[in-house]
PALUM-329276 format. One record per residue (C-alpha): residue number from 1; residue in three letters; x, y, z. Coordinates in nm, 4 decimals, always signed. Layout:
residues N
> NUM_ALA_X_Y_Z $
...
//
This chain:
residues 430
> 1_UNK_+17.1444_+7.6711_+18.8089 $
> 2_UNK_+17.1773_+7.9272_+18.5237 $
> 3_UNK_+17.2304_+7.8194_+18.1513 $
> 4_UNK_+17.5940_+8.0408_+18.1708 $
> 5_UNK_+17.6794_+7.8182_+18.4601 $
> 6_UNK_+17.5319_+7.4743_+18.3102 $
> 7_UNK_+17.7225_+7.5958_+17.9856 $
> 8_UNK_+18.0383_+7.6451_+18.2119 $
> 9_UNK_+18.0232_+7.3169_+18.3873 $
> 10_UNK_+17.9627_+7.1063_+18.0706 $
> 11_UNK_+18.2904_+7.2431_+17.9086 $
> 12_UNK_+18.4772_+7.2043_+18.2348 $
> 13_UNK_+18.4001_+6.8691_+18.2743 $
> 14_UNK_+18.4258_+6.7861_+17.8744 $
> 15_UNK_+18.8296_+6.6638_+17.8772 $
> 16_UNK_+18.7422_+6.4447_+18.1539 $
> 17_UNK_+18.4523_+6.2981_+18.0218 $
> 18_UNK_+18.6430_+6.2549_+17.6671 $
> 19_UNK_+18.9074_+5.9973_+17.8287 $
> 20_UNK_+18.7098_+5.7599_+17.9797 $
> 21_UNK_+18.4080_+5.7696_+17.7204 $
> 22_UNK_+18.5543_+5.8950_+17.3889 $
> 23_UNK_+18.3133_+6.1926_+17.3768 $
> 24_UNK_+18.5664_+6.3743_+17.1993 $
> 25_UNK_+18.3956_+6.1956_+16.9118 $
> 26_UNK_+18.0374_+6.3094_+16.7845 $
> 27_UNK_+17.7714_+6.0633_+16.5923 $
> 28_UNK_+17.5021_+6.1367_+16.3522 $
> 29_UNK_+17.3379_+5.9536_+16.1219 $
> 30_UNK_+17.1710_+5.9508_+15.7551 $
> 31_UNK_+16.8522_+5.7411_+15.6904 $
> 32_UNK_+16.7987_+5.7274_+15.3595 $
> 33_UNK_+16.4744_+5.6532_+15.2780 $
> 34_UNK_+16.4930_+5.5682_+14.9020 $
> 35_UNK_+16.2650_+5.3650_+14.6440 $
> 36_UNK_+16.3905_+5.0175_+14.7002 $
> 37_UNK_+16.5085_+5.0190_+15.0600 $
> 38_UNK_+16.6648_+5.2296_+15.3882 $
> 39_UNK_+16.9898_+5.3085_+15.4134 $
> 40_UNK_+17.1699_+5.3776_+15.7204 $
> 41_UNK_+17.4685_+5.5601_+15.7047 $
> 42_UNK_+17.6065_+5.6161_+16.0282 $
> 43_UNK_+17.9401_+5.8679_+16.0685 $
> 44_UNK_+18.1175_+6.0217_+16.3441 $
> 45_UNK_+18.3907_+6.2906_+16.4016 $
> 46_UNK_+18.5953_+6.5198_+16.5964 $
> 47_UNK_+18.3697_+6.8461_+16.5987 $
> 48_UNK_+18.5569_+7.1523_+16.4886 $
> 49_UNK_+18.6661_+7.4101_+16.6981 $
> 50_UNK_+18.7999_+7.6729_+16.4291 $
> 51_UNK_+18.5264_+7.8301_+16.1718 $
> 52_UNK_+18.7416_+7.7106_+15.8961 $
> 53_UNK_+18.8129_+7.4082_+15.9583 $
> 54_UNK_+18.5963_+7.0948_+15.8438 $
> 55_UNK_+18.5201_+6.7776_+16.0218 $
> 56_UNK_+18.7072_+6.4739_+15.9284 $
> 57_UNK_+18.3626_+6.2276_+15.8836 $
> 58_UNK_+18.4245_+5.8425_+15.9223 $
> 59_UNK_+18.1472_+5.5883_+15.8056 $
> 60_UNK_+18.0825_+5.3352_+16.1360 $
> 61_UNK_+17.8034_+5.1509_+15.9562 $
> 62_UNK_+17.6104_+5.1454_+15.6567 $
> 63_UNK_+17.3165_+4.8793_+15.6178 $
> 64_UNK_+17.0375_+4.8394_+15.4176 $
> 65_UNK_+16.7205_+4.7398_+15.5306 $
> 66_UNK_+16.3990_+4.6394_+15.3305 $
> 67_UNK_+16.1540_+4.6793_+15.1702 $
> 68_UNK_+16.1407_+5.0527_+15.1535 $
> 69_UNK_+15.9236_+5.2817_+15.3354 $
> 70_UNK_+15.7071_+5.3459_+15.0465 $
> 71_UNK_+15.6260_+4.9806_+15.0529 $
> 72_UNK_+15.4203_+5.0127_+15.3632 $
> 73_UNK_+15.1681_+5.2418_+15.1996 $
> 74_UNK_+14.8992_+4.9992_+15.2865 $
> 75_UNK_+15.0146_+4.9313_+15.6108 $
> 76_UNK_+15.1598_+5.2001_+15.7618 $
> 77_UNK_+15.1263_+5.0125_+16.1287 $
> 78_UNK_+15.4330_+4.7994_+16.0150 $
> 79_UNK_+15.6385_+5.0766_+16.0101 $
> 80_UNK_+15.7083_+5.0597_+16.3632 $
> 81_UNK_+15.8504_+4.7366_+16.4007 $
> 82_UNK_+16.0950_+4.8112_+16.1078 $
> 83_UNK_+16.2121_+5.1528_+16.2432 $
> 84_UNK_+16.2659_+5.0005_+16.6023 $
> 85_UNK_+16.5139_+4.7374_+16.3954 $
> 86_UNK_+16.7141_+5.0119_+16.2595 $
> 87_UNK_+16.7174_+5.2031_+16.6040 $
> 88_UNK_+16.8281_+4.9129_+16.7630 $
> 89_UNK_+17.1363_+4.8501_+16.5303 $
> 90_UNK_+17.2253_+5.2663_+16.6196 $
> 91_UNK_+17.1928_+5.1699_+16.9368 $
> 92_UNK_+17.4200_+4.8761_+16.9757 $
> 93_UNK_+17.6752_+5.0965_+16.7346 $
> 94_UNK_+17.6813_+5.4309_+16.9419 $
> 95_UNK_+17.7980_+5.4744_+17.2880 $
> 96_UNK_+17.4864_+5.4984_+17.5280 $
> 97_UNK_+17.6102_+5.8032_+17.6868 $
> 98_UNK_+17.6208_+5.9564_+17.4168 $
> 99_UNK_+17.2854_+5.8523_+17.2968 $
> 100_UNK_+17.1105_+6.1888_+17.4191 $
> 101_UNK_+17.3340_+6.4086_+17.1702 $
> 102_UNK_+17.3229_+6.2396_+16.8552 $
> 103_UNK_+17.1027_+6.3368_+16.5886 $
> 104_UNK_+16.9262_+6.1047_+16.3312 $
> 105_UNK_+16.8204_+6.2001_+16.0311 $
> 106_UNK_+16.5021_+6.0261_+15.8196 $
> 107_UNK_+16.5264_+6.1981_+15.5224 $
> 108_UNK_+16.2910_+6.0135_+15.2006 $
> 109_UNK_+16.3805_+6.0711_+14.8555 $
> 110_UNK_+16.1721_+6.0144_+14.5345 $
> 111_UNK_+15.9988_+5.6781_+14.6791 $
> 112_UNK_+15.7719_+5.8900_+14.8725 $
> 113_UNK_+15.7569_+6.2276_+14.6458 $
> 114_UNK_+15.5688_+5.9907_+14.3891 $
> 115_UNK_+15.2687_+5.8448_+14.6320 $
> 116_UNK_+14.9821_+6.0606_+14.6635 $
> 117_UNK_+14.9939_+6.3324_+14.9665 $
> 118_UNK_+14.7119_+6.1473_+15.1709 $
> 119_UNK_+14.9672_+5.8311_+15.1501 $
> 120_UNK_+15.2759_+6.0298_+15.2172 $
> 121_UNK_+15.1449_+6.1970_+15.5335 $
> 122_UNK_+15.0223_+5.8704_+15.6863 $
> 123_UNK_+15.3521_+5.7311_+15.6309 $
> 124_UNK_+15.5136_+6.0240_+15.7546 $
> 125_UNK_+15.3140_+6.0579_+16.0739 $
> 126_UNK_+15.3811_+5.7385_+16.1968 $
> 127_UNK_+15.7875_+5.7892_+16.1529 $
> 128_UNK_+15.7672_+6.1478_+16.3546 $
> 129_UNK_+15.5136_+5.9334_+16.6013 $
> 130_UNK_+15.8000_+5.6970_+16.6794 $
> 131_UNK_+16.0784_+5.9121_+16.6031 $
> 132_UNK_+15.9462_+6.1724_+16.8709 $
> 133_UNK_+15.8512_+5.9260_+17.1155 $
> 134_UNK_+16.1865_+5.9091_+17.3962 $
> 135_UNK_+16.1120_+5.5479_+17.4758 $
> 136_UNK_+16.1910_+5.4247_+17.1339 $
> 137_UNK_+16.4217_+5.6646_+17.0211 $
> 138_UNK_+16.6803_+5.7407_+17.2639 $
> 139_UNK_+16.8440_+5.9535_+17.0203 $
> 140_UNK_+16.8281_+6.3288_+16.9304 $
> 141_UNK_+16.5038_+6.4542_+16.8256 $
> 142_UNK_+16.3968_+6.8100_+16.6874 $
> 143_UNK_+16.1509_+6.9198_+16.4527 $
> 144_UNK_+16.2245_+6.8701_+16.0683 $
> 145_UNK_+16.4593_+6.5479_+16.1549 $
> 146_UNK_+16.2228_+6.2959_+15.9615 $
> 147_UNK_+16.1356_+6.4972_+15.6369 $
> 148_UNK_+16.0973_+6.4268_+15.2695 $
> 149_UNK_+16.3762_+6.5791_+15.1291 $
> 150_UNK_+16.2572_+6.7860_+14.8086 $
> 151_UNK_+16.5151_+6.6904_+14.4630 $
> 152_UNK_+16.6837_+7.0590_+14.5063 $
> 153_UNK_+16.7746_+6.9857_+14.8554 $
> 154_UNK_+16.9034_+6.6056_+14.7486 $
> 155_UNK_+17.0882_+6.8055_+14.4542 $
> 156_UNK_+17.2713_+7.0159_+14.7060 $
> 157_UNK_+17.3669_+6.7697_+14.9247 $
> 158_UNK_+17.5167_+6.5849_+14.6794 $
> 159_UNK_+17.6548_+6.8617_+14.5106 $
> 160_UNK_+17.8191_+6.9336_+14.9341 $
> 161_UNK_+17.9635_+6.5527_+14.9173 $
> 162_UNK_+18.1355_+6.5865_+14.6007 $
> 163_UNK_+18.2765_+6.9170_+14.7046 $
> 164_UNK_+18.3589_+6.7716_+15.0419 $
> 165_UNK_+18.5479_+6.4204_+14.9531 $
> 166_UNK_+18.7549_+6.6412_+14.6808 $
> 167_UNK_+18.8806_+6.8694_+14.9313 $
> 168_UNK_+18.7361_+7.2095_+14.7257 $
> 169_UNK_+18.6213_+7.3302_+15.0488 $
> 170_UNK_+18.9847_+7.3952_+15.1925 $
> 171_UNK_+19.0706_+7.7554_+15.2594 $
> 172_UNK_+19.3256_+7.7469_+14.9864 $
> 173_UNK_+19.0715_+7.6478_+14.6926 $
> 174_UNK_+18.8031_+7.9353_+14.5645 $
> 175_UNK_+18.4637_+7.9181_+14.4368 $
> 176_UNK_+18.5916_+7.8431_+14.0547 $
> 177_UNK_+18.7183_+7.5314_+14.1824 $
> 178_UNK_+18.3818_+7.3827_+14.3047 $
> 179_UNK_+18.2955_+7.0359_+14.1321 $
> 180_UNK_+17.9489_+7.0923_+13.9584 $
> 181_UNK_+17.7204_+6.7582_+14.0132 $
> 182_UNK_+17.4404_+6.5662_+13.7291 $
> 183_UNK_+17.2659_+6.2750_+13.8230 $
> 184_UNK_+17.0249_+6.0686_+13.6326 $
> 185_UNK_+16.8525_+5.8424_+13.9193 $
> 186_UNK_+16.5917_+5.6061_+13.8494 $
> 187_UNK_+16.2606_+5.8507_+13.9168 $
> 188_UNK_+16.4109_+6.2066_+13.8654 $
> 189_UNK_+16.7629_+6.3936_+13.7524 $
> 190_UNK_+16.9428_+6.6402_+13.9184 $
> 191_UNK_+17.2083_+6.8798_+13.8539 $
> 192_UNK_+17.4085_+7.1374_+14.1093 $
> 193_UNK_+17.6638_+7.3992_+14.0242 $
> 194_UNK_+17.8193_+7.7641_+14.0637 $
> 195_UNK_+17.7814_+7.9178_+13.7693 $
> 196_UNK_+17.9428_+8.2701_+13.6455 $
> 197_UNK_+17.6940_+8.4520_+13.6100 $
> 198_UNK_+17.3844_+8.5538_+13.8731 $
> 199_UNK_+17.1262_+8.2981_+13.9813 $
> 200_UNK_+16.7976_+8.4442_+13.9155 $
> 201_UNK_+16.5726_+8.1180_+14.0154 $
> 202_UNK_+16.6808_+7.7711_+14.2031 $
> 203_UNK_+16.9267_+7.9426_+14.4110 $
> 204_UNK_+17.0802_+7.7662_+14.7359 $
> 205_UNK_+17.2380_+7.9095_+14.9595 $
> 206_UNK_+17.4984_+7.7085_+15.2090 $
> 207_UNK_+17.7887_+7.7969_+15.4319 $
> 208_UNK_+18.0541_+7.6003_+15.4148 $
> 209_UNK_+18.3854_+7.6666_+15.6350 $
> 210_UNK_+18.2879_+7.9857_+15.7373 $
> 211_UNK_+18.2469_+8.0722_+15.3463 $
> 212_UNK_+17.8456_+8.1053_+15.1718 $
> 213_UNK_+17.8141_+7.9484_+14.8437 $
> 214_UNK_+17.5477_+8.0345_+14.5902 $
> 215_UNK_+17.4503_+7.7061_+14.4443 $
> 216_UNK_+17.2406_+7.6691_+14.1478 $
> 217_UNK_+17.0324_+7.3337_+14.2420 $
> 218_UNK_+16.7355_+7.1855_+14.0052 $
> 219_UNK_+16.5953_+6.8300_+14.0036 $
> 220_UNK_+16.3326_+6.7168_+13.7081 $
> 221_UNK_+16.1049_+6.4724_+13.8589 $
> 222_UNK_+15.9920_+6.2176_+13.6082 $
> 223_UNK_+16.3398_+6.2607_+13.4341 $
> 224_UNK_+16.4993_+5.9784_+13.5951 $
> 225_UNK_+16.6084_+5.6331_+13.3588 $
> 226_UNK_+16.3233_+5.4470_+13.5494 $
> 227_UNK_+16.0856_+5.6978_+13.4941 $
> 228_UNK_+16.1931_+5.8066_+13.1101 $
> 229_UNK_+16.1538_+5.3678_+13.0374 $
> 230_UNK_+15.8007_+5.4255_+13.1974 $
> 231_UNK_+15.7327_+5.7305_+12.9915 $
> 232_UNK_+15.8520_+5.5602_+12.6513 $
> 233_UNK_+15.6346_+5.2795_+12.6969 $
> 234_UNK_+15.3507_+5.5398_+12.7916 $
> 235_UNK_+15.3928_+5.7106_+12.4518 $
> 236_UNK_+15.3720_+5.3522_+12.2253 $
> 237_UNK_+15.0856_+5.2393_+12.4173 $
> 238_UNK_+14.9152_+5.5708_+12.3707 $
> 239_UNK_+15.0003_+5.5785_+12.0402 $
> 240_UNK_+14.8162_+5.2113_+11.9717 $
> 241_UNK_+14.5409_+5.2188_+12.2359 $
> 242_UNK_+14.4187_+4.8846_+12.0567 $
> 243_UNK_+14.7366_+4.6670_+12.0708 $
> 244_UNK_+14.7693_+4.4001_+12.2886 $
> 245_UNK_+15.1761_+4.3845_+12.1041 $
> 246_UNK_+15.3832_+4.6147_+12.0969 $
> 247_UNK_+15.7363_+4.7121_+11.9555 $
> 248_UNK_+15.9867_+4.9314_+12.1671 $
> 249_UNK_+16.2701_+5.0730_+11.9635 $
> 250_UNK_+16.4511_+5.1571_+12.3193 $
> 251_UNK_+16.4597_+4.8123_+12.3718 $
> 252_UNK_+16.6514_+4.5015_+12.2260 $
> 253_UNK_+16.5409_+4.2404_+11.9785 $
> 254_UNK_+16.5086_+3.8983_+12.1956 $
> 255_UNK_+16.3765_+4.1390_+12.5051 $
> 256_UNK_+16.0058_+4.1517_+12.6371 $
> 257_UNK_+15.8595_+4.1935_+12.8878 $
> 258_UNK_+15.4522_+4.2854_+12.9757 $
> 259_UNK_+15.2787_+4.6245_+13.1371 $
> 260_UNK_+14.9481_+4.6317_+13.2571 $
> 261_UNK_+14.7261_+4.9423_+13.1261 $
> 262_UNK_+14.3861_+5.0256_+13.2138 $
> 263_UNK_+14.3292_+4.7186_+13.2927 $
> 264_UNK_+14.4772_+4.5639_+12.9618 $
> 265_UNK_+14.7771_+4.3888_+12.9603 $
> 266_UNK_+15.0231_+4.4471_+12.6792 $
> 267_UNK_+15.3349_+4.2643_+12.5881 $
> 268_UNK_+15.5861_+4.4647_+12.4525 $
> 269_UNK_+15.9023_+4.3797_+12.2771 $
> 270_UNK_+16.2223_+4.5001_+12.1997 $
> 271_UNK_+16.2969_+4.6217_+11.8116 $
> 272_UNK_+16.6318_+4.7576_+11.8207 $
> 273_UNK_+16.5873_+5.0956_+11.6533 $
> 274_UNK_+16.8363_+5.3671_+11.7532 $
> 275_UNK_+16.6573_+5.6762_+11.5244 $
> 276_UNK_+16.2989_+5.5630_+11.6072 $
> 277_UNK_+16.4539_+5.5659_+11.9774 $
> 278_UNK_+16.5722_+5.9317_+11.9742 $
> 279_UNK_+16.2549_+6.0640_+11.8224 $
> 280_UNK_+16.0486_+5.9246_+12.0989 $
> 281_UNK_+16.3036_+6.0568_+12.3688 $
> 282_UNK_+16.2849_+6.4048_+12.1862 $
> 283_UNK_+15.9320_+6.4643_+12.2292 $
> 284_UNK_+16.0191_+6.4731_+12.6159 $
> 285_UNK_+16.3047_+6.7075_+12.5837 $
> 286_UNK_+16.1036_+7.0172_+12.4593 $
> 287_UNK_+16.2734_+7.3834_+12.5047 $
> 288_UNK_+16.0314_+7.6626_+12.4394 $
> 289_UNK_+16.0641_+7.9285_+12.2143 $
> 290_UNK_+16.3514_+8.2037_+12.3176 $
> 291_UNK_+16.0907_+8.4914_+12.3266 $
> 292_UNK_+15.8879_+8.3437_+12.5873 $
> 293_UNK_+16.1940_+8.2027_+12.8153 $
> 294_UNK_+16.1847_+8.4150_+13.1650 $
> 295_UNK_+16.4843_+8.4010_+13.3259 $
> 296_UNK_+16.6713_+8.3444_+13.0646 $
> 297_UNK_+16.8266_+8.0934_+12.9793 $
> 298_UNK_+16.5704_+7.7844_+12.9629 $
> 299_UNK_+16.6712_+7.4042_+12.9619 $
> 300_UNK_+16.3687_+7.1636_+12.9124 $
> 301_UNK_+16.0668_+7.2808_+12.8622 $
> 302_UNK_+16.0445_+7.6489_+13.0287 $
> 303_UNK_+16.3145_+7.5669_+13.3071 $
> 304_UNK_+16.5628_+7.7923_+13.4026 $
> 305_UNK_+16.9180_+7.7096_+13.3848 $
> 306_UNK_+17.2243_+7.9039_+13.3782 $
> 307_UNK_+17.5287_+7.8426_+13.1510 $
> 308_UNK_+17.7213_+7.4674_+13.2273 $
> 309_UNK_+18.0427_+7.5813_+13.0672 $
> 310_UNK_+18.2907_+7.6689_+13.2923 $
> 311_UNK_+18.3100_+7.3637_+13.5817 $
> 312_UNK_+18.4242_+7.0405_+13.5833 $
> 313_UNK_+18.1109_+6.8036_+13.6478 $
> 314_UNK_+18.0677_+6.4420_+13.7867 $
> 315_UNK_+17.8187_+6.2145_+13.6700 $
> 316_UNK_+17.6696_+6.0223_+13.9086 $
> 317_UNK_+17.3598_+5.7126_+13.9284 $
> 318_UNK_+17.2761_+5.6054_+13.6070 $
> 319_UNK_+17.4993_+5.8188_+13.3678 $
> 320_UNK_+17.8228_+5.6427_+13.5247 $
> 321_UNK_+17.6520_+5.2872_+13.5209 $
> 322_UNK_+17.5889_+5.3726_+13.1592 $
> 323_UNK_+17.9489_+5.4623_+13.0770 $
> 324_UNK_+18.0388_+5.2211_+13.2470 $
> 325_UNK_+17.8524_+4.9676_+13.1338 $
> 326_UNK_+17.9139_+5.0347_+12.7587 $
> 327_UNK_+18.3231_+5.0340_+12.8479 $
> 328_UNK_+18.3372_+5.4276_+12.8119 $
> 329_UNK_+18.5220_+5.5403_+13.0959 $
> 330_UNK_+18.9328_+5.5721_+13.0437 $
> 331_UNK_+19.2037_+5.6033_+13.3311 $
> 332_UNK_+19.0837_+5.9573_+13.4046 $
> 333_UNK_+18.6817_+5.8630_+13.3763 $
> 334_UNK_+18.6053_+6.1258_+13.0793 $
> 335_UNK_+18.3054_+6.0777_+12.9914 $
> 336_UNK_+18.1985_+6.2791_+12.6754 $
> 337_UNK_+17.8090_+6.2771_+12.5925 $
> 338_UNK_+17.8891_+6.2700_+12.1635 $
> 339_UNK_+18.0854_+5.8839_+12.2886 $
> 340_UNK_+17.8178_+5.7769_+12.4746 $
> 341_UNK_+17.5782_+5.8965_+12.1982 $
> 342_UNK_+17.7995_+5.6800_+11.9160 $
> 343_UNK_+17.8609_+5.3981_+12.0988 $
> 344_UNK_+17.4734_+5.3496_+12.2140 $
> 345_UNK_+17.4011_+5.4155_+11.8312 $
> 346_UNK_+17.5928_+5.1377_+11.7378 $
> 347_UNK_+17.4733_+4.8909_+12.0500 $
> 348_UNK_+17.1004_+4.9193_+12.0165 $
> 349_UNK_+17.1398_+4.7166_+11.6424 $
> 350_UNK_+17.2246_+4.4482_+11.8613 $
> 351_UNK_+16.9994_+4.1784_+12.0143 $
> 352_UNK_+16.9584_+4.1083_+12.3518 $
> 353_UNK_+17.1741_+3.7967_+12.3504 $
> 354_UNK_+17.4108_+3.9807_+12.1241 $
> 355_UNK_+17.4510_+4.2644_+12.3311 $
> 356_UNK_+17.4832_+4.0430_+12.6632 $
> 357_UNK_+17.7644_+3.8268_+12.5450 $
> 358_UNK_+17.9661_+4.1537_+12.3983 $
> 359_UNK_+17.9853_+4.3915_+12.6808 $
> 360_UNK_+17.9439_+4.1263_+12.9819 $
> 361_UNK_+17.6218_+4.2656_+13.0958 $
> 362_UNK_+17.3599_+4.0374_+13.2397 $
> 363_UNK_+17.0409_+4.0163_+12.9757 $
> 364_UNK_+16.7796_+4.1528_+13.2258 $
> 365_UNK_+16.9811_+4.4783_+13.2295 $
> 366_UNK_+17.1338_+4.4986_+12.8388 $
> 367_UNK_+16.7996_+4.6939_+12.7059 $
> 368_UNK_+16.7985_+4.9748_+12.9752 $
> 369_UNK_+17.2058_+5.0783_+12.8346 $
> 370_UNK_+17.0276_+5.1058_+12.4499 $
> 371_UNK_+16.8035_+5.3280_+12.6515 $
> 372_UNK_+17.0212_+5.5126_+12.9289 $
> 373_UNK_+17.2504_+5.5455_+12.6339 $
> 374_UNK_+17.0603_+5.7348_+12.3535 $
> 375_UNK_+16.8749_+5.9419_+12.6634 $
> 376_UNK_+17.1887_+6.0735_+12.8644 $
> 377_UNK_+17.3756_+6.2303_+12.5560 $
> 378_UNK_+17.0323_+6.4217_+12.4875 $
> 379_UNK_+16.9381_+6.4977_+12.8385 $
> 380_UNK_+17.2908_+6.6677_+12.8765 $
> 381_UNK_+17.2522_+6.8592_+12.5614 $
> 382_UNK_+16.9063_+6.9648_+12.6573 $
> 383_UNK_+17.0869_+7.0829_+12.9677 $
> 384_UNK_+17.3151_+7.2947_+12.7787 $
> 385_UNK_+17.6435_+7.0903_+12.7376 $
> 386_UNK_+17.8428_+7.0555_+12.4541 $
> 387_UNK_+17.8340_+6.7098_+12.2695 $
> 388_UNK_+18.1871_+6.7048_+12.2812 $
> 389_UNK_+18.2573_+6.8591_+12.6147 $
> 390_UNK_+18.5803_+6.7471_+12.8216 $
> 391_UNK_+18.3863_+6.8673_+13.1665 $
> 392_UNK_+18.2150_+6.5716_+13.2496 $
> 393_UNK_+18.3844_+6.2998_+13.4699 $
> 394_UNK_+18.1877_+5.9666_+13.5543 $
> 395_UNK_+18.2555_+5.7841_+13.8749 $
> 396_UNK_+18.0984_+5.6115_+14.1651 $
> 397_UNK_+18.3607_+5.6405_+14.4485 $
> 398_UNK_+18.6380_+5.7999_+14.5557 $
> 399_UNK_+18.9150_+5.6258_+14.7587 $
> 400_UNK_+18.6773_+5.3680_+14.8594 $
> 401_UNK_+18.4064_+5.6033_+14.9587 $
> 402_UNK_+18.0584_+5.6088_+14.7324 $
> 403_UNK_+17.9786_+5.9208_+14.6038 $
> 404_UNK_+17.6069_+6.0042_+14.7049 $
> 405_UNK_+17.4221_+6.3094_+14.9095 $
> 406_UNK_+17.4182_+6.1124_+15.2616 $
> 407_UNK_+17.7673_+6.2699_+15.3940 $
> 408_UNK_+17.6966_+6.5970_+15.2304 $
> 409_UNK_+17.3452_+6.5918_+15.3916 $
> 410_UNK_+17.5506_+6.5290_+15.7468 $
> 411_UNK_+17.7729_+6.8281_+15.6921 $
> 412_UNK_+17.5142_+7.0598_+15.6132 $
> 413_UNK_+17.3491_+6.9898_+15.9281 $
> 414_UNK_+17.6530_+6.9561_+16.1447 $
> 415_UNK_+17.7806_+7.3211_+15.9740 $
> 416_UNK_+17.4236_+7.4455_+16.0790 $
> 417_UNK_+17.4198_+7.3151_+16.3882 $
> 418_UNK_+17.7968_+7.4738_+16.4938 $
> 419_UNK_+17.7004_+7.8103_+16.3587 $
> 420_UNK_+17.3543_+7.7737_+16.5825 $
> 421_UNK_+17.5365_+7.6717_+16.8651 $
> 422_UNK_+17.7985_+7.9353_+16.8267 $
> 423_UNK_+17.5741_+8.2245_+16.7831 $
> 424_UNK_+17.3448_+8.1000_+17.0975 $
> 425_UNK_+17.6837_+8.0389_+17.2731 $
> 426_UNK_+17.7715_+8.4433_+17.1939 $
> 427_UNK_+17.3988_+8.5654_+17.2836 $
> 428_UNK_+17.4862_+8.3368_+17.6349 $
> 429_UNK_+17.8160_+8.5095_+17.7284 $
> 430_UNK_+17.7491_+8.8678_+17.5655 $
//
């Protein structure tokens, strides 16, 4: 039998098939191989029939299963016996027959983009080994479905959920009233927009609804709150190669803690010292001289990055924790960088046990707002907002739903997958 007449029978038989089995509905599903831990974030839907339209995505599941991927760097052997535990949970939650035409995703985030390349293709392998392999995954497989996700792409996707839960993809909003996205996440930052003017470098391109959008996507690796903490403590000990004790004016009095370097281990405690703070986070901040800037305009260092002025934004990861944390956010969640900037001023004179009995925050986590709190106000400044700005909202879910990149990563490839379908469909019948 032909493909037109396979094609033919398949949508003759659809309706049919759709009472007794529900295959009106489609699944996918998101693993989010993070730092910490997998998350599975399985959705399904009504698949569109009109260009326009969007699907209407509903969370089944969503799990997390440890440790993370990264985790089995020495091991890599282990990883099947953890995948088949995740498969099997898909399994029990999606309808066997329609097993064959659901895609899963593995997509890893920063967890993996830090190990070395020889690490992160062993890992790798062995997830495309099982993943490809039709007796343990009865699921949808093509190449590119277990990938590390570069911090552009994870920009965009989140920058596609916050777009999508808002409804600023409908056919009645325009491109102006697109939701820009900034993220501070524990190993790297991002930040996703439409600006005014051209992109000339970090451009993504997505179609959305039968409408492209040029989105400006960047993520700094390294720029994250875990990672900035890391790079702090770099600087003292580099500063005092002989010190076994050392002060940290990003952290509070009462805190300490110990880090291991070359081989030395260092204890390092907290000192409470807001100015001393912000000179250390400034030397990581650096913007190059105007003159040797190409494209123009430049954020940190020599980055590119166009003009932040004219969207709304939402703050996301560690910037709303932050706000939150420090009792920023009001009935509309504002969240204005020169507030945060004040109000972590004033917090990092406090001790640890000071600072833990004031705000409610437990004492293992009451250093990292000092921190997170000086940092974000100059991060977003560095990025080209305003200290005073009105743009920036903070939140962490919308009608129930948490804001992340997982249901934006879903609609991307369920909008690529309809247009590929379509056009084959055309090529078929033409």
């Amino acid at each position: 039998m032909d493909r037109k007449r396979i094609l033919c029978l398949v949508l003759y038989l659809l309706p049919t098939f759709s009472k007794s089995f529900r295959l009106d509905y489609q699944y996918g599903a998101i693993l989010d191989a993070g730092s910490t831990s997998t998350k599975v974030h399985l959705y399904r839907w009504i698949p569109k029939t009109v260009e326009t339209d969007l699907p209407k995505f509903e969370e089944v599941v969503y799990r997390k299963f440890k440790p993370a991927l990264s985790d089995f760097v020495g091991d890599v052997k282990m990883i099947r016996p953890y995948l088949r535990e995740i498969f099997a949970l898909l399994q029990q939650l999606i309808p066997e027959p329609l097993h064959e035409s659901t895609s899963v995703y593995l997509m890893a985030t920063a967890g993996l983009r830090f190990l070395d390349e020889d690490s992160t293709d062993n890992i790798l392998k062995e997830v495309i080994l099982f993943m490809s392999n039709g007796s343990m995954n009865p699921f949808k497989y093509l190449d590119g479905y277990a990938r590390i996700l570069s911090g552009e792409e994870e920009a965009l996707f989140a920058w596609i959920s916050i777009n999508y839960l808002y409804n600023m993809f409908d056919i009645s909003k325009t491109h102006k009233d697109t939701i820009g996205m900034v993220e501070v996440g524990g190993g790297s930052m991002q930040i996703a927009f439409i600006p005014e003017r051209p992109i000339y470098a970090g451009k993504q391109a997505v179609i959305i609804g039968g409408r492209e959008y040029d989105v400006y996507a960047h993520s700094f690796l390294s720029y994250g709150a875990k990672s900035i903490g890391m790079r702090i403590e770099e600087y003292l000990v580099r500063q005092n190669m002989q010190a076994v004790v050392l002060t940290n004016p990003c952290m509070l009095k009462g805190d300490s803690h110990n880090v291991t370097s070359e081989g030395k281990t260092v204890t390092i405690h907290g000192a409470s010292n807001a100015t001393e703070c912000v000179r250390i986070i400034d030397t990581y901040l650096p913007k190059i001289p105007e003159f040797l800037c190409s494209p123009k305009p430049c954020t940190i260092g020599s980055v590119y990055g166009p003009p932040v002025h004219r969207e709304n934004f939402l703050a996301l990861g560690s910037i709303y924790l932050t706000a939150d944390e420090l009792g920023l956010l009001n009935d509309n969640d504002l969240m204005r960088p020169v507030d945060m900037y004040l109000m972590a001023t004033n917090y990092c004179r406090l001790t640890l046990d000071e600072a833990a009995a004031k705000f409610n925050i437990p004492s293992r986590w009451a250093s990292f707002d000092c921190q997170n709190g000086l940092y974000i106000p100059k991060l977003l400044k560095a990025l080209g907002f305003n200290m005073e700005t009105e743009n920036i909202f903070a939140k962490r879910k919308l009608d129930g739903v948490k804001i992340g990149w997982s249901i934006g990563a879903i609609l991307y490839e369920e909008e690529k997958s309809y247009y590929t379908f379509n056009v084959d469909a055309k090529l078929l019948f033409n």
